[in-house]
C-alpha positions in Angstrom: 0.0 0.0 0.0 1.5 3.1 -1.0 2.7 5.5 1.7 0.4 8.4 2.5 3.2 11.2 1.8 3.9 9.6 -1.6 0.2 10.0 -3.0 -0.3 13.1 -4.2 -4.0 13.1 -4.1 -3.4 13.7 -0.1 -3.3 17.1 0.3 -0.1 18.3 2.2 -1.1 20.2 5.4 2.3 21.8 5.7 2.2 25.5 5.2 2.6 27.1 1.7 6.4 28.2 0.6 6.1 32.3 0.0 8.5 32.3 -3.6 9.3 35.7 -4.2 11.3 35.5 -8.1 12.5 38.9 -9.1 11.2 40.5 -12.2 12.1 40.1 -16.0 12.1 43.7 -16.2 15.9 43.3 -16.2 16.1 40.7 -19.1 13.6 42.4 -21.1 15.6 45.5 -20.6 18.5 43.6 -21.9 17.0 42.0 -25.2 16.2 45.1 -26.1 20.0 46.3 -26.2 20.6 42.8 -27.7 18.4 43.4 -30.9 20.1 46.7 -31.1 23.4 45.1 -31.0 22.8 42.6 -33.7 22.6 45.3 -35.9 25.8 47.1 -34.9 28.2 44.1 -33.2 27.3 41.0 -33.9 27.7 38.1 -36.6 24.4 39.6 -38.4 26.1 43.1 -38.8 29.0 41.8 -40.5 27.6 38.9 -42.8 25.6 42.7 -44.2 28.5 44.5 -44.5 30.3 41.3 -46.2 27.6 41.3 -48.7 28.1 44.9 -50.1 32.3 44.5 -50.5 33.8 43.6 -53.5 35.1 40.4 -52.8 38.5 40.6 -54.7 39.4 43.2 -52.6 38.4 41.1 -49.4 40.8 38.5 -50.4 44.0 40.7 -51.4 43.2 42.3 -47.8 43.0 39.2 -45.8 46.2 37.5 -47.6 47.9 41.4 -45.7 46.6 41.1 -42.2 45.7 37.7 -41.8 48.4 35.2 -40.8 48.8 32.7 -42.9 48.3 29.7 -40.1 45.5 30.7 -39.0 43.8 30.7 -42.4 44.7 27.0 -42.6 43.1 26.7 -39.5 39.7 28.8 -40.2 39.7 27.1 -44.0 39.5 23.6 -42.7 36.9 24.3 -40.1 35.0 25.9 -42.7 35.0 29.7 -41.9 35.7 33.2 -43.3 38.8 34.7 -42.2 36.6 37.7 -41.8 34.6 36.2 -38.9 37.1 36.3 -37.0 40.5 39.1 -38.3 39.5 42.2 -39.2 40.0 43.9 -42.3 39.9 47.9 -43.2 37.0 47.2 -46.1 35.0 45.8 -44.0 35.3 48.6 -40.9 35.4 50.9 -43.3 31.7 49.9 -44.7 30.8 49.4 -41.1 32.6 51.0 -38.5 30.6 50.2 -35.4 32.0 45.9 -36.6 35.1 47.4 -34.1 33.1 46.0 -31.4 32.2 42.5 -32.5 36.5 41.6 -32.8 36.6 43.5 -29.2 34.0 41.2 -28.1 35.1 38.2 -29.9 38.8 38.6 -28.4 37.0 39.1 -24.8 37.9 42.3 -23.8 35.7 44.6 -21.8 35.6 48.2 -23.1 37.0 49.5 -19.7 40.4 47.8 -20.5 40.2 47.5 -24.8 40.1 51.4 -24.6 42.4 52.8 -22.6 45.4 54.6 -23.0 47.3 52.0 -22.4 46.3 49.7 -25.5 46.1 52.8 -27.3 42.7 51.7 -28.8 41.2 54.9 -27.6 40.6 56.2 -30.7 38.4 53.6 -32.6 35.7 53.5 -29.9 33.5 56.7 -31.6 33.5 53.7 -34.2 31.9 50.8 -31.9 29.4 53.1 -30.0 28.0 55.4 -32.7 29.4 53.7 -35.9 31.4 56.6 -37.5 35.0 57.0 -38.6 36.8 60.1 -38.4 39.0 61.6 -41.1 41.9 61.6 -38.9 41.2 57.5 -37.9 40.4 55.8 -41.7 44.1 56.1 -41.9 44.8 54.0 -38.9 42.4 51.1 -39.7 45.2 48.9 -41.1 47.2 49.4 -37.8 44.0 48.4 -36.1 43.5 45.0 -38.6 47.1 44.3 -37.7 47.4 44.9 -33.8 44.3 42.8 -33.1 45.6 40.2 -35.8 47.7 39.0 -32.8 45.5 37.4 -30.1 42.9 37.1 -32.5 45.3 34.4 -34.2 46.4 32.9 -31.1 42.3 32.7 -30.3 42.5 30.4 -33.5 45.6 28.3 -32.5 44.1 27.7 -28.8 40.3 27.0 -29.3 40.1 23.2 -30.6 37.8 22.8 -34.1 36.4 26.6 -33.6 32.9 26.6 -34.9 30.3 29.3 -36.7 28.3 28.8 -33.6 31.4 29.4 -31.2 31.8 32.7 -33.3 28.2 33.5 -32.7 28.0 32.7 -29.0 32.0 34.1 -27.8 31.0 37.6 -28.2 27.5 36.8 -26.2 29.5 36.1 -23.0 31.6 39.0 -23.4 28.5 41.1 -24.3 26.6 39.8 -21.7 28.9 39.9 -18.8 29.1 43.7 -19.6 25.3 44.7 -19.6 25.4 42.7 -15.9 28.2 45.2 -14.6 26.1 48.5 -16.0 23.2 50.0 -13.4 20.1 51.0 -15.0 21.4 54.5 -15.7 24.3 53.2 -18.2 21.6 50.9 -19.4 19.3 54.2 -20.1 22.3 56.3 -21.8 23.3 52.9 -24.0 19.6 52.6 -25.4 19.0 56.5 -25.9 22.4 56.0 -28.2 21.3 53.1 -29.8 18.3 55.5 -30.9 20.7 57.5 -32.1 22.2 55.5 -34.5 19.1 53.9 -35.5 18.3 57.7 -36.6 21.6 57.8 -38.1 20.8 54.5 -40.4 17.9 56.3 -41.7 19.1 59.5 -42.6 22.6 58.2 -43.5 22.4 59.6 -47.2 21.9 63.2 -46.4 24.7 63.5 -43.8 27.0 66.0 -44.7 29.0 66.1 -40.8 29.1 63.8 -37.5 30.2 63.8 -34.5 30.1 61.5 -31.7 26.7 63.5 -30.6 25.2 65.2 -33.6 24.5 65.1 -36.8 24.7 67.3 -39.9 21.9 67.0 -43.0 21.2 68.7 -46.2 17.3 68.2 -46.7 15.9 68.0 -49.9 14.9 71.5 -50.0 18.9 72.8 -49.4 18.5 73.3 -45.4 20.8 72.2 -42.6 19.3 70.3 -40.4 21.0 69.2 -36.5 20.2 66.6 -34.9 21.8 66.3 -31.6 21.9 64.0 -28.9 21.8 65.6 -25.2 19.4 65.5 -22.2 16.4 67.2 -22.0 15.6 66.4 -24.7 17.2 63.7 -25.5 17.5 64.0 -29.2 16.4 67.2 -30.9 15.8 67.7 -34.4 16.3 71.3 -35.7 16.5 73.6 -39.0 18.4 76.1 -40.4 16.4 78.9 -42.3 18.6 81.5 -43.1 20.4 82.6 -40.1 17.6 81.4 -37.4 17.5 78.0 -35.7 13.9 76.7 -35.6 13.5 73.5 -33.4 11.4 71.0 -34.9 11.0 68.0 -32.6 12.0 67.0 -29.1 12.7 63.0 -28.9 12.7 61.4 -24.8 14.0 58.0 -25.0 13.0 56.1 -21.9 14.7 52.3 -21.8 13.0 51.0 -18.4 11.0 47.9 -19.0 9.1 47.5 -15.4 5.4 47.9 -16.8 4.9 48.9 -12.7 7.0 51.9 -13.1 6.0 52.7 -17.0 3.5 55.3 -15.5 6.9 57.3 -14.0 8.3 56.9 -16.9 6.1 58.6 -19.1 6.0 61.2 -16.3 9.6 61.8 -16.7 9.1 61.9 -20.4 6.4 64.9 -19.8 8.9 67.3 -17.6 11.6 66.8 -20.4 8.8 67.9 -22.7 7.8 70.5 -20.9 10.8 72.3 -20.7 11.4 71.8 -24.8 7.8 73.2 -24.8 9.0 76.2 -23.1 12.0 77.0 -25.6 9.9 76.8 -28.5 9.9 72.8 -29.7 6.4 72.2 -31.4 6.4 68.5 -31.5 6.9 65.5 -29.3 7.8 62.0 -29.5 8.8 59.5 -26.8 10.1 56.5 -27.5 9.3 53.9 -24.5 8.4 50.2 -24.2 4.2 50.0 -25.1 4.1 46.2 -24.6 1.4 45.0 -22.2 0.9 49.0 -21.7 -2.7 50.7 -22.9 -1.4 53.5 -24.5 -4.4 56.0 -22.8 -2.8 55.2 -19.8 0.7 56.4 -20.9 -1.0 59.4 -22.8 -2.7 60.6 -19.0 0.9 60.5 -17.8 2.3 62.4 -20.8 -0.2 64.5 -22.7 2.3 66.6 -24.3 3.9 63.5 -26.5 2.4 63.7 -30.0 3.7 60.1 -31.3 4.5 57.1 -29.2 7.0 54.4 -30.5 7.7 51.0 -28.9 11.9 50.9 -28.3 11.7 47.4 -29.0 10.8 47.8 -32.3 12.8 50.7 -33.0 15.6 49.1 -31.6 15.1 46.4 -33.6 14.6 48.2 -37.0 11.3 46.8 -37.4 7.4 46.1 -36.8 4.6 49.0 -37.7 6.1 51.6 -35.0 9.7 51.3 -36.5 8.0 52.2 -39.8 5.7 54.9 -38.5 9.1 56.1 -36.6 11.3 56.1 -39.8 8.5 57.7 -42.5 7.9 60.5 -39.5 11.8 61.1 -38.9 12.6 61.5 -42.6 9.5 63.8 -43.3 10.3 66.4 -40.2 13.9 66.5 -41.8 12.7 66.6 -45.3 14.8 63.8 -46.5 13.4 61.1 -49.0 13.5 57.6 -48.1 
């Protein structure tokens, strides 16, 4: 006869275990800045930017920087030499690629740019993909610095695999979104935004810098747009020699659907004060999912347009497309 405590129609009288698992808020918060880096860092990135080189030039390129060991070893197990050495084509078609070898090799940011390694120079590549006059003529001292422990990478990992290539720069990746707070969290989605912006408008820049960009819209006017606080992107035009501000962007990253209310509210001070220096428009970009929208619109009732970050982030979905035809018609650019 079975024993009592083993049949579980018996109904335990022992008292009931209070669980208390944290929130995904945290996780969600991250796979938002992990779609946004699989358009910047990661394999997906670079099999794009592979696609638009001309692959003669690839080849004389990779026979310069790559050892020749290590293409023995990469041709047997079946990869490109350019998943794992970089090359100046391919940063030069996409500069922001200087992250996926940082992550690939393993290296933190704190300690890949630093004076020491004298990598300083290429991060404005990794975080906002752009390459400076004065650092395209350094690429080829970049391909062959990082040649070095990239090749050893190859001689030490046994029968390296595509998927090893796709997961290495995960843990790397990972291990640094688990050391940021939720503020560095914040500042890396409002300049993934940035970039996003920067995809779309790519054609009609003229300038960059690491914070703003320079357009020539299609009817001959500069346009700014800048990335600051309050707000945190603002769109602007030059008409003659007046400055007229055109829209006033608050990015808000936070995932907690408990705390999406504050958010919003912190959205509508930033917009408030645009408001007051003479911005006539207002878009936030937060996270809408499991959200009614009324709800946020109570909280912020000075926001014209909402977007959902995931989907801007991710460069798709019906708010990425309302996000990118409304972007490119305040600026006057075509698409």
């Amino acid at each position: 006869m079975p024993n009592k405590s083993e049949n579980p129609d018996v109904i335990s009288n022992a008292p009931e275990l209070a669980l208390h698992p944290p929130s995904c808020a945290r996780q969600v918060r991250f796979y938002q800045l992990l779609v946004a880096a699989r358009k910047q860092w990661f394999i997906d990135a670079l099999s794009e930017a592979l696609g638009q080189l001309n692959q003669n030039i690839v080849k004389q390129q990779i026979r310069k920087y790559v050892p020749s060991d290590a293409q023995k070893i990469l041709a047997s197990a079946g990869l490109r030499d350019e998943h794992v050495f970089p090359i100046p084509a391919v940063l030069e078609e996409k500069p922001s690629l200087v992250g996926y070898y940082r992550l690939l090799l393993g290296a933190p940011q704190k300690s890949f740019y630093t004076g020491q390694t004298g990598m300083g120079r290429f991060k404005i590549m990794e975080e906002f993909g752009t390459i400076s006059k004065k650092t395209k003529p350094f690429l080829g001292d970049f391909c062959r610095a990082m040649a070095t422990p990239l090749a050893e990478l190859v001689r030490q990992v046994p029968k390296l695999t595509s998927r090893d290539l796709q997961e290495l720069p995960l843990l790397t990746f990972g291990s640094q979104l688990q050391g940021s707070n939720n503020t560095q969290i914040g500042k890396t989605a409002m300049r993934e935004v940035f970039v996003a912006i920067r995809e779309v408008l790519g054609k009609s820049v003229v300038e960059e810098a690491d914070s703003r960009l320079t357009l020539k819209n299609s009817a001959g006017r500069t346009v700014f747009i800048s990335l600051s606080h309050d707000p945190d992107v603002s769109i602007q035009e030059q008409v003659s020699n007046h400055i007229h501000h055109k829209v006033a962007i608050e990015v808000k990253g936070g995932t907690d659907v408990s705390n999406a209310h504050n958010r919003a509210g912190e959205a509508e001070k930033s917009h408030q004060k645009a408001k007051k220096v003479g911005f006539p428009e207002f878009w936030t970009i937060i996270s809408k999912r499991s959200l009614e929208l009324f709800k946020l619109q109570a909280e912020s009732p000075t926001t014209n347009h909402w977007f959902d970050i995931a989907e801007v982030l991710a460069r798709s979905g019906r708010d990425w497309e309302d996000f990118r035809q409304r972007l490119a018609g305040i600026c006057g650019i075509p698409l």
